[in-house]
ZAKOLRO-392361 format. One record per residue (C-alpha): residue number from 0; chain; y negated, z, x negated; residue in three letters. Coordinates in nm, 2 decimals, padded with zeros to 4 digits, always signed. Layout:
BEGIN
+-----+-----+--------+--------+--------+------+
: seq : mol :     py :     pz :     px : type :
+-----+-----+--------+--------+--------+------+
: NUM :   A :      Y :      Z :      X :  ala :
...
+-----+-----+--------+--------+--------+------+
// end
This chain:
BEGIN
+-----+-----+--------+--------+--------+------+
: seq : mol :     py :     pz :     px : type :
+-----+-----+--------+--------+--------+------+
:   0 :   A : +00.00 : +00.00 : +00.00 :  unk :
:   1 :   A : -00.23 : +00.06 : -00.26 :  unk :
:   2 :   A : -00.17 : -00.27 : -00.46 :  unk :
:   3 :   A : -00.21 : -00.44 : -00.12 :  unk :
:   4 :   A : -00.38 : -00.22 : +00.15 :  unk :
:   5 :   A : -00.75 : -00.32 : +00.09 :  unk :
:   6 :   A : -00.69 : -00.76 : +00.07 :  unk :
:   7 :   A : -00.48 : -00.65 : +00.40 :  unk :
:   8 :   A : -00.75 : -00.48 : +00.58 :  unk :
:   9 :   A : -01.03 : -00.73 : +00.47 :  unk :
:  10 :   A : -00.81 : -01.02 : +00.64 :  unk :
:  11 :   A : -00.78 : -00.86 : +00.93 :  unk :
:  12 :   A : -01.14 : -00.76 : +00.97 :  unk :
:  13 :   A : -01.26 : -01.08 : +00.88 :  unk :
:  14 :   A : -01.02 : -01.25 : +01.18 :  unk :
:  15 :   A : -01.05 : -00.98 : +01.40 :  unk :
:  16 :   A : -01.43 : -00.89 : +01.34 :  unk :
:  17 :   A : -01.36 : -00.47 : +01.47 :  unk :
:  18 :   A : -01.29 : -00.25 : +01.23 :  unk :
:  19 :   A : -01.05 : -00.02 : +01.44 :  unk :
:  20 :   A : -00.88 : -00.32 : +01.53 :  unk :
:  21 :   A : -00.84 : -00.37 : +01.14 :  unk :
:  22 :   A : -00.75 : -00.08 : +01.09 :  unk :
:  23 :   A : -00.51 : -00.06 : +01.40 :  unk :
:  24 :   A : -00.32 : -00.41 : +01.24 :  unk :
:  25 :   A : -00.37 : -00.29 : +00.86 :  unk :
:  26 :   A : -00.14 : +00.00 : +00.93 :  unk :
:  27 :   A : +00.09 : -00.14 : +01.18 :  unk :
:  28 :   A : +00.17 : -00.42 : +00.89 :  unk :
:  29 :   A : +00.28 : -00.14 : +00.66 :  unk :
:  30 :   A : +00.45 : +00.06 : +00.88 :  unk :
:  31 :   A : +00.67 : -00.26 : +00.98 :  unk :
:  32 :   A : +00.70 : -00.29 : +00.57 :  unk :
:  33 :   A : +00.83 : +00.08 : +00.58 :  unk :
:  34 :   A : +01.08 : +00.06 : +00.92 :  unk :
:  35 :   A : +01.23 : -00.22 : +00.78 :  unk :
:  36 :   A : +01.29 : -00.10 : +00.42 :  unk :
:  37 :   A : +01.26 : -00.49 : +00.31 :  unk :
:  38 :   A : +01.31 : -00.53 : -00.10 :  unk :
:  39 :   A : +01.13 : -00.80 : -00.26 :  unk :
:  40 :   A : +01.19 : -01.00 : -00.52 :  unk :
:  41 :   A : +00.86 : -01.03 : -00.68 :  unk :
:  42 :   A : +00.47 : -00.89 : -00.64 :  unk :
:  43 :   A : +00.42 : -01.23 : -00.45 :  unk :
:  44 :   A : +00.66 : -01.29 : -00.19 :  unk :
:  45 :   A : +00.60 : -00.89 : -00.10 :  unk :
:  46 :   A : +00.21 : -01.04 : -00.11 :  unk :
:  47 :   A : +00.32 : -01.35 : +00.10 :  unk :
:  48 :   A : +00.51 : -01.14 : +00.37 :  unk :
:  49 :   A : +00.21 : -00.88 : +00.40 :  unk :
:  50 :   A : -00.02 : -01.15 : +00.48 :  unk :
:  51 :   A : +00.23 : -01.32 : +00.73 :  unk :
:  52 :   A : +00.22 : -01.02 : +00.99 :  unk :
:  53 :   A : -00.09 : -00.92 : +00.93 :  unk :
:  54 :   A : -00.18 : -01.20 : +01.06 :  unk :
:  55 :   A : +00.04 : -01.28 : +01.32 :  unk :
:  56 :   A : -00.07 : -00.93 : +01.44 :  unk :
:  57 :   A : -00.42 : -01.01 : +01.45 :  unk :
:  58 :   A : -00.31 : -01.36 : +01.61 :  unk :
:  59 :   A : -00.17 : -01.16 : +01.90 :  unk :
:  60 :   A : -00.47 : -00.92 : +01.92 :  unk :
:  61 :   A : -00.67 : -01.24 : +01.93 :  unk :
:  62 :   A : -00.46 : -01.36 : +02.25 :  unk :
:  63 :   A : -00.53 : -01.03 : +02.44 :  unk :
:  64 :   A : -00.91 : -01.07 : +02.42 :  unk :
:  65 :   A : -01.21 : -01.17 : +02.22 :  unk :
:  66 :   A : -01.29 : -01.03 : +01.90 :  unk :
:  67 :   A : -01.64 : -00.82 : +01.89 :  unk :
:  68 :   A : -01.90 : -00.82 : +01.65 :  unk :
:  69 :   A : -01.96 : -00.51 : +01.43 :  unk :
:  70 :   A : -02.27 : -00.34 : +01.34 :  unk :
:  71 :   A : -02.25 : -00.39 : +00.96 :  unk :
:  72 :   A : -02.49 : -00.18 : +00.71 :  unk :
:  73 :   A : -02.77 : -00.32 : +00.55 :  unk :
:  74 :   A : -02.79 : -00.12 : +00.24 :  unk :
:  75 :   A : -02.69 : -00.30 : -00.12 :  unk :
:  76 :   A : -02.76 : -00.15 : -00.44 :  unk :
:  77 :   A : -03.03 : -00.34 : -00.69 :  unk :
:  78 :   A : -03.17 : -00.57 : -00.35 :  unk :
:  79 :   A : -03.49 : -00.55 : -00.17 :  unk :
:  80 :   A : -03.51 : -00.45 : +00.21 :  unk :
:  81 :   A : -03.60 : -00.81 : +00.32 :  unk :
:  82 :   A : -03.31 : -00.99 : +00.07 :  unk :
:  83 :   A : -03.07 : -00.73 : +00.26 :  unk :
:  84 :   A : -03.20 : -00.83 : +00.59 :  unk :
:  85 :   A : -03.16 : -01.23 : +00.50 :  unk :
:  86 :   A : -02.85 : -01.19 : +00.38 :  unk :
:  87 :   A : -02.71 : -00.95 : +00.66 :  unk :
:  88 :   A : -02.87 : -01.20 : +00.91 :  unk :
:  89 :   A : -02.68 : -01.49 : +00.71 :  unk :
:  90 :   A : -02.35 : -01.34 : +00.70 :  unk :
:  91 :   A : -02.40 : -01.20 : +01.07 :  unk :
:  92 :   A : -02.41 : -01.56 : +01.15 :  unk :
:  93 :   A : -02.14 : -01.66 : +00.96 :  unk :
:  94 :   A : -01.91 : -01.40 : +01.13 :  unk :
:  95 :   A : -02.03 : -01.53 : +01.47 :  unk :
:  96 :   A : -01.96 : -01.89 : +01.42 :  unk :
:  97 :   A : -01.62 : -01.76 : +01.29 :  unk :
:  98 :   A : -01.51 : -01.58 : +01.56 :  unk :
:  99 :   A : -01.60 : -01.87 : +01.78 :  unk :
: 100 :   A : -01.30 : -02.03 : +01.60 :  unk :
: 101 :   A : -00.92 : -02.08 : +01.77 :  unk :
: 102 :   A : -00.74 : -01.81 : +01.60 :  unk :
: 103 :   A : -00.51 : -02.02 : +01.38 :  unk :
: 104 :   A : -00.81 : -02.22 : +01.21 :  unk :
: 105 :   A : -00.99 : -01.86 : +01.16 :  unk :
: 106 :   A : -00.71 : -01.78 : +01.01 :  unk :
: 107 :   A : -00.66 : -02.02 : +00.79 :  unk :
: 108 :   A : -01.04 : -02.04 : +00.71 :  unk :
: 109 :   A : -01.01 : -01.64 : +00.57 :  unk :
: 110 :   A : -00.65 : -01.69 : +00.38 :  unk :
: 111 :   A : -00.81 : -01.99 : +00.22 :  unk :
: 112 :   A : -01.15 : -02.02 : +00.17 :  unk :
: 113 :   A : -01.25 : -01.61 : +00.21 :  unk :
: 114 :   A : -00.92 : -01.48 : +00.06 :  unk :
: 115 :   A : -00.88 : -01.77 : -00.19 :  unk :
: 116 :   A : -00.54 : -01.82 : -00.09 :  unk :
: 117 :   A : -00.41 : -02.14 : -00.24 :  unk :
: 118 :   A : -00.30 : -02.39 : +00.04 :  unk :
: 119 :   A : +00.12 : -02.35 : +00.02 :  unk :
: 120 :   A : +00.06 : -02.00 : +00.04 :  unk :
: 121 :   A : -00.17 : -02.00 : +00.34 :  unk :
: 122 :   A : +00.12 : -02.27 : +00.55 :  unk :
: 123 :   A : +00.39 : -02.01 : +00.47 :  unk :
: 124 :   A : +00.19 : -01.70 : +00.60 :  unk :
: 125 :   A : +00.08 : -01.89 : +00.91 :  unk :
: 126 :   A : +00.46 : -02.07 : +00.94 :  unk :
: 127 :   A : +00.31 : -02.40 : +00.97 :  unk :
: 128 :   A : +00.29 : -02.72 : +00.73 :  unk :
: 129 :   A : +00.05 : -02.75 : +00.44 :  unk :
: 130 :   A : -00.06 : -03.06 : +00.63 :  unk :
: 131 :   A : -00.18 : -02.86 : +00.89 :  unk :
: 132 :   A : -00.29 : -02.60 : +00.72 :  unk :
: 133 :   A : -00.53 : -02.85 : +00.53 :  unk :
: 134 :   A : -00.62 : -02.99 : +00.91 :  unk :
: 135 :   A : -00.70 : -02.67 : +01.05 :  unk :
: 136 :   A : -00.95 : -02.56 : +00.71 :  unk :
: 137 :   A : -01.10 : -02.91 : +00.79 :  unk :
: 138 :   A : -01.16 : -02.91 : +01.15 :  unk :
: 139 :   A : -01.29 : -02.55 : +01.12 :  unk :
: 140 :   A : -01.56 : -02.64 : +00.86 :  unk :
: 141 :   A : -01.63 : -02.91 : +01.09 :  unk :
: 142 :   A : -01.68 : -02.66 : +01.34 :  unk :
: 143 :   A : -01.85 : -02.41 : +01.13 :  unk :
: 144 :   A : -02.12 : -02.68 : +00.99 :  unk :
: 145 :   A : -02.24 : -02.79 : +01.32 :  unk :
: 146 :   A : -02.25 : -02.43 : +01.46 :  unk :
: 147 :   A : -02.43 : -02.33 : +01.15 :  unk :
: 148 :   A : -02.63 : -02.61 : +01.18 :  unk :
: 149 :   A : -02.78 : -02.52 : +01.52 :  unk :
: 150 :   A : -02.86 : -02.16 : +01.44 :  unk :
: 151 :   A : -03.09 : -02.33 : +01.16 :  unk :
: 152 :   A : -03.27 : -02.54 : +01.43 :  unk :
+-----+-----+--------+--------+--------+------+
// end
């Protein structure tokens, strides 16, 4: 949990956008690593696996209702008040367009492009191809441009 437990928690906020929920999926992932007593093979594939129902747990979260917003804080070391507020504002939007996403392309936005998953990785945590992994990233970006596009107008 320690090797893992904070990259597992930052996924799930960034797809779910509520910490509790985070939280809530964060430990249910481990406690499914513990009921199961699963050895791995390797630091990876225990990695790989982690990722996998984390997400699928925030997938079925997602299903149940719409992911909120969270009030995030403001303060950053060595930045002025009005940097802070830009960039809060920036990322604030960012996290909106996001969660206006389908689950599976948020998901695969985080793993890859937040996470810095590479792409095999990211189509065997989500069970699907790394074709449409590479579809999903794309038509999210798409997605994400013109959103972001309109909050600049």
């Amino acid at each position: 949990m320690r090797a893992h437990g904070t990259r597992i928690m930052r996924t799930a906020l960034r797809i779910l956008g509520n910490r509790a929920d985070a939280e809530d999926v964060a430990q249910e992932t481990f406690l499914r690593l513990h009921r199961r007593g699963i050895q791995f093979e390797s630091d990876a594939s225990l990695a790989a696996w982690l990722y996998r129902v984390a997400v699928n747990l925030c997938l079925d979260r997602t299903r149940a209702r719409k992911p909120s917003a969270e009030l995030r804080d403001l303060r950053s070391p060595g930045i002025s008040a009005e940097s802070a507020a830009i960039r809060q504002q920036s990322r604030d939007i960012l996290l909106a367009a996001l969660e206006e996403l389908p689950a599976r392309e948020r998901a695969a936005v985080v793993l890859r492009e937040i996470e810095g998953l590479e792409t095999p990785e990211v189509a065997e945590i989500l069970g699907v191809a790394e074709a449409t992994v590479r579809s999903q990233i794309s038509k999210a970006v798409s997605k994400l441009r013109a959103r972001l596009a309109r909050k600049e107008v």
